[in-house]
N, C-alpha and C positions, 0 to 999 in steps of 0.2 A: 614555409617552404623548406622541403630539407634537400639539403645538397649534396650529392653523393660524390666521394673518391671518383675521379675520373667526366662527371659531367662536365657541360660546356661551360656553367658559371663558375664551377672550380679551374676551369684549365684557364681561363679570362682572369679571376684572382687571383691567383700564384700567378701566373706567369708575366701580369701590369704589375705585379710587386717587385718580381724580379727583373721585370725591364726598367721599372723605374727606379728601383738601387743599382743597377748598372750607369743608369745614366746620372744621377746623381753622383756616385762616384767617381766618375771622369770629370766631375767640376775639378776635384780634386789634383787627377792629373794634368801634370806642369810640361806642354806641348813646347818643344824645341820653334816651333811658328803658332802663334798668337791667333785664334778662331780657328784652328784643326783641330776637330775632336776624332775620337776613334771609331766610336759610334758602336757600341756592342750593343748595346740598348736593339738598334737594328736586328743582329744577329735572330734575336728571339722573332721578329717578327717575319724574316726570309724563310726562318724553319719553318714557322705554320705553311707560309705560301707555299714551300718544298712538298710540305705533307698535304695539299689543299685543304686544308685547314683558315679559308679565306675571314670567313665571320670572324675566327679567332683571332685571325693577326692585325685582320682590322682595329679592330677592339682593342686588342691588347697594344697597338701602335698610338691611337689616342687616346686612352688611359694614359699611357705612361707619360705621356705629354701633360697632359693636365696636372698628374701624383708630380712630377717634376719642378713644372710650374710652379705648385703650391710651394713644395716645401726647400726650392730655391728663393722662396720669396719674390718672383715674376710674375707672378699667374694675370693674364691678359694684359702684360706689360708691350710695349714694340717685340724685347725677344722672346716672347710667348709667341706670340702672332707670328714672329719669321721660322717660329720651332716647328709652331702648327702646318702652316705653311709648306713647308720643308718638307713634315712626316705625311701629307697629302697628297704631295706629290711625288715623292720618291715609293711610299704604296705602290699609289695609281700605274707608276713606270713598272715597279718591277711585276705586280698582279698582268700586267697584260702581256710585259714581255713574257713572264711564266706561262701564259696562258696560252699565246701564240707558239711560242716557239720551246715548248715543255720537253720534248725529246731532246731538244739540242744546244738546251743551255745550262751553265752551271750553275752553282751557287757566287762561283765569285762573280762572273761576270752578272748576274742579277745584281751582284752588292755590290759592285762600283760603279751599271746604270743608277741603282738607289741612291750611293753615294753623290756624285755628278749630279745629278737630281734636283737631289736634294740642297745642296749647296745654290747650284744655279735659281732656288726658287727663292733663296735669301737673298741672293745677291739681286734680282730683278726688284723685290720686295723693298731691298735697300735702296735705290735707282729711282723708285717712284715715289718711297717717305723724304729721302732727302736730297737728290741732283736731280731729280727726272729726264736725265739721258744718260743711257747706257753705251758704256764704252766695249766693246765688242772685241779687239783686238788681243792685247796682254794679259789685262787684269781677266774675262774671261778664261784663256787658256791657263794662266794660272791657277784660277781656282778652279778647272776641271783636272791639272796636272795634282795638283794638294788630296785632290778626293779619290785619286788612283787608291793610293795606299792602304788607309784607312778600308777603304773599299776592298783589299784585297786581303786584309785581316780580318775583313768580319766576315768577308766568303769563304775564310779558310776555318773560321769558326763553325761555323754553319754546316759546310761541309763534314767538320767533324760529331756535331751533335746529327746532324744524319746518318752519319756510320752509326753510332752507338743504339739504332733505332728502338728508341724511347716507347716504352711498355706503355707509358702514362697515356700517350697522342692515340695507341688504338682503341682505346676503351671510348675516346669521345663518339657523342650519337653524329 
C-alpha cells in the first residue's frame, strides 16, 4: 500500500506521533498541583474537530493513548484505563458540542468542556476502583476549577494552529 504526503493514514501517523510526544513530554513537566497535566496532546486533537476532520481526531486521540501507555510503561494499567477513559469522553463532549453548536463556539471553550470532562471521567473512575461514593461537593468543584486553565491553554493553542491554516489538513480525502 503506498501512502501518499497528505492522505488520511499519513495525517493519523504524524500527528499520533506528535500527540503522543507531547503527552509524553508533559510527564516530564513538574506541575505547581500534583495530577494537573496541561494536556497539549489535546490540542492536536480539538484542531481536527475545528477542521471536521472527525475520523482523524478520533484516531489520533486513541493512538496517542495507547503510543503513551506503552512507552510510559502503563499500557492497560488502572492509569491507562482512567487516560482511556478520560480521552473518551472528553472526545465524545467536545465532537458534539462542536457539532451542535459549530457557529457559536470557540476553541477554548471546547477545551475546557474537554478538559472538565475529561478529568471528571477519572475522578468518577476513581470513586468506583476504590471508595465507591462520590463526593459531589469540593473535591468535584475543585477538580472542575484545576481543568479551567489547562483548558484555556490548549484552546488558546488550537486557536492558534487554526489561524496559521495548515496546507497539510486540505489535502486530506
Amino acid at each position: 500500500m503506498k501512502v501518499e504526503y497528505g492522505s488520511r493514514v499519513y495525517l493519523i501517523g504524524v500527528f499520533s506521533a506528535l500527540a503522543s510526544m507531547l503527552q509524553l513530554l508533559e510527564i516530564f513537566v513538574i506541575m505547581p498541583i500534583p495530577f494537573v497535566k496541561i494536556g497539549l496532546a489535546n490540542a492536536i486533537v480539538l484542531f481536527f474537530i475545528m477542521k471536521k476532520q472527525y475520523l482523524i481526531a478520533f484516531a489520533v486521540n486513541i493512538i496517542r493513548v495507547f503510543i503513551g501507555g506503552f512507552f510510559s510503561g502503563k499500557l492497560f494499567s488502572l492509569p491507562f484505563i482512567f487516560s482511556l477513559s478520560g480521552a473518551l469522553l472528553s472526545f465524545s463532549v467536545m465532537f458534539i458540542l462542536f457539532f451542535i453548536f459549530r457557529k457559536y463556539i470557540s476553541a477554548v471553550a471546547l477545551s475546557i468542556c474537554g478538559a472538565v470532562s475529561f478529568n471528571m471521567a477519572q475522578y468518577l473512575l476513581f470513586m468506583i476502583f476504590f471508595d465507591g461514593k462520590a463526593e459531589y461537593g469540593i473535591t468535584v468543584s475543585v477538580i472542575a476549577g484545576l481543568s479551567v486553565i489547562p483548558g484555556i491553554l490548549t484552546g488558546t493553542v488550537t486557536e492558534i494552529l487554526n489561524r496559521q491554516d495548515v496546507e497539510l489538513i486540505k489535502k486530506a480525502p
